[in-house]
C-alpha positions in Angstrom: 196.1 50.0 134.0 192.6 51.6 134.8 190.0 49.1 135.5 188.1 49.8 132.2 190.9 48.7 130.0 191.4 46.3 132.2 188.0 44.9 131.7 188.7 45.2 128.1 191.7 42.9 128.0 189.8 39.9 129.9 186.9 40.7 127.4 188.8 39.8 124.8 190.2 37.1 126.2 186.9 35.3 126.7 186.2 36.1 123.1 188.6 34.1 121.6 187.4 30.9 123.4 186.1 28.4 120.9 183.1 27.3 123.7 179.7 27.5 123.7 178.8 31.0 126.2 179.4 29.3 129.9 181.7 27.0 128.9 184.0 29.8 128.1 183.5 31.6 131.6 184.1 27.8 132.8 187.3 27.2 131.3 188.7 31.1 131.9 188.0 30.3 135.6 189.6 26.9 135.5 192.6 28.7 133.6 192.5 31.2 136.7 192.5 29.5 139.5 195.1 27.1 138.0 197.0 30.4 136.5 197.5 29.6 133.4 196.4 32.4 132.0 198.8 34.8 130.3 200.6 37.1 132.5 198.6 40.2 131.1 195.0 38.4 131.4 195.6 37.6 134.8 196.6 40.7 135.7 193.6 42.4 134.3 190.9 40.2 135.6 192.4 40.4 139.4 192.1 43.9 138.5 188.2 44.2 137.7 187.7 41.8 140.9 185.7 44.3 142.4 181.8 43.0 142.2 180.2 45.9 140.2 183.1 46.1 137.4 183.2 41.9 137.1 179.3 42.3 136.4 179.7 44.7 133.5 182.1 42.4 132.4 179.5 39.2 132.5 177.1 41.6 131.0 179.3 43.0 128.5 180.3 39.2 127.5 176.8 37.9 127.4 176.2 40.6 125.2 178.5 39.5 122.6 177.4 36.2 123.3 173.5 37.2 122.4 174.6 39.4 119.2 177.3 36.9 117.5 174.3 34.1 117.7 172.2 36.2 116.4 174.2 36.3 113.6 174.5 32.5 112.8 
């Protein structure tokens, strides 16, 4: 798995959380550290560990985050 589709599987991960922005990135890093994301999720994100890819993921989240309130 390249790092970009790898970036693209936590991405929509973190989309599917029912929280409020930060709460999500909260909870997915809770879910980490504890493992208890699924197998393929976790795989990814240790993937796109690296600092610049992790950032275009934040930024790529946020975003959503900023367009999908936007829309109400």
């Amino acid at each position: 798995m390249n790092e970009q589709k790898a970036k693209a599987i936590v991405l929509e991960y973190l989309k599917e959380f029912h929280y409020p922005g930060i709460c999500s990135l909260k909870y997915f890093f809770d879910d980490y550290k504890t493992r208890r994301l699924p197998d393929d999720v976790y795989a990814a994100y240790r993937k796109v560990l690296s600092g610049e890819i992790d950032c275009e993921l934040l930024a790529e989240f946020a975003e959503w985050g900023l367009k999908r309130g936007a829309k109400g």
